[in-house]
Structure formats: structure tokens, C-alpha cells
C-alpha angles and dihedrals in degrees: 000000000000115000105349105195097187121018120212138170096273102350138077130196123206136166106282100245123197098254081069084067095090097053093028086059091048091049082045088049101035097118095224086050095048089053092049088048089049089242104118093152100038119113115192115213121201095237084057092051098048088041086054092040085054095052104046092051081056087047119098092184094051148063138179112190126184127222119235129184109230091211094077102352094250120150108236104173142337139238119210131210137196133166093048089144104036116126093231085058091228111151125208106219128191127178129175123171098209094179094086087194095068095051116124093017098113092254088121097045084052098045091041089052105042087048097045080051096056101044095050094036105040098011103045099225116171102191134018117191141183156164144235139165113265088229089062088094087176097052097048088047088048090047097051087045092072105045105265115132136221111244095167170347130250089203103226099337095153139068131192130133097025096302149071127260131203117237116213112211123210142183141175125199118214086249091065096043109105 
């Protein structure tokens, strides 16, 4: 693999670059992945990916990593960090796993880990948050799996298909992370 950033069992990390755009917009515009990020109607266009890409490389409070597997060097997915510069040293964290054929494999568990090690070991972060659906039954499982806790709900804060929809929020402080 060409410039890992972050080594885990299974799993590399490595700067998105934007010759990931083109992959990166089909996971954004896969149907059953726009549902799960709460985006139904959004359609991702590839001028809008590159333009992100470039932004975030320009970006020092930002990273956006993607998850390689280091079988066949394949990405399979992305996390996704902001606030690594804030005072308070919180850290926003997104993951999604768009190859749906590597669901349920343990890549997440690996990239989530390696990443969340990193953070709270080289990077001093104190605090790492997110957010899911309440309807995503397999995030809130994989979460919870790895130690983060639910401190909350943002009753019906979102609305697609015609409905609202309740947001779990989670966190996890360096001291809980094992």
C-alpha cells in the first residue's frame, strides 16, 4: 500500500486522494448508503467529490482517511474527522464501510479502532463523538461495540421520506477507550 497513515490488523488508513472521487461519489450515491447517512435525495456529483477531496487536504482541522483492506489492497470505506484542532480536543468522527461485501467482516471494527488509537494515544484527544439514526439497528450495535456510549437523543431531528426520524448521539472519552 502506498502512504498508510494509520496501520491496523486487517485494515490500512491512508489520506483520501482525489483519484478516490469516482468510488467515494458511487458509495455516496449507492440507494441502501444514502438511506443509512440520512441523505435519500442527495445526489453526489464527481465535481463536487474532487472539490471536497481538495479541501479537506488543505484543511488542518480536518482528515478524511480511507480504509483499505491490507489483503488486496482494495478500499473498501472512509472515516472521517473534524475538530482536530479545537481547544477542547473533541473530535467529530464519521465511518461508513461502502463496499457492502465487506460488511460484517470486522474492517470497521479494525479501522475504527486503529484510528480511535491513534487519536487518543499520538494525537491527545480527549473526546471523540457521533451520530447515527435510531433506525440504523447495525450502527448503534457496532458503536456500542466499541465502547462509545449513548448520551442522547435529538428527538426527531431528521426528516426524509416523508417522516422524522430520531439521531443517537454517542461519545467516548480517552479514559473509556480500551
Amino acid at each position: 500500500m502506498q502512504n498508510p497513515y494509520i496501520i491496523g490488523n486487517s485494515i490500512c488508513l491512508r489520506p483520501v486522494e482525489v483519484g478516490d472521487a469516482p468510488l467515494i461519489q458511487e458509495w455516496h450515491n449507492d440507494p441502501e448508503l444514502r438511506k443509512l447517512a440520512g441523505a435519500p435525495r442527495l445526489v453526489s456529483m464527481l465535481t463536487a467529490e474532487e472539490e471536497d477531496i481538495k479541501n479537506v487536504s488543505k484543511s488542518e482541522d480536518e482528515v478524511y482517511l480511507m480504509i483499505v483492506k491490507k489483503a488486496d489492497n482494495k478500499p473498501i470505506g472512509f472515516i472521517r474527522l473534524n475538530g482536530l484542532t479545537s481547544s477542547e480536543r473533541i473530535v467529530w468522527l464519521r465511518i461508513s464501510i461502502g463496499d457492502k461485501a465487506s460488511w460484517g467482516k470486522g474492517y470497521g471494527s479494525d479501522a475504527m479502532r486503529s484510528v480511535l488509537q491513534w487519536l487518543f494515544g499520538e494525537e491527545n484527544i480527549h473526546r471523540v463523538e457521533l451520530e447515527t439514526f435510531a433506525t440504523n439497528e447495525r450502527a448503534l450495535k457496532f458503536f456500542e461495540h466499541i465502547g462509545f456510549k449513548r448520551e442522547g437523543v435529538r428527538r426527531q431531528a431528521h426528516f426524509a421520506d416523508g417522516q422524522y426520524y430520531d439521531i443517537v448521539c454517542f461519545g467516548l472519552l480517552r479514559g473509556e477507550f480500551k
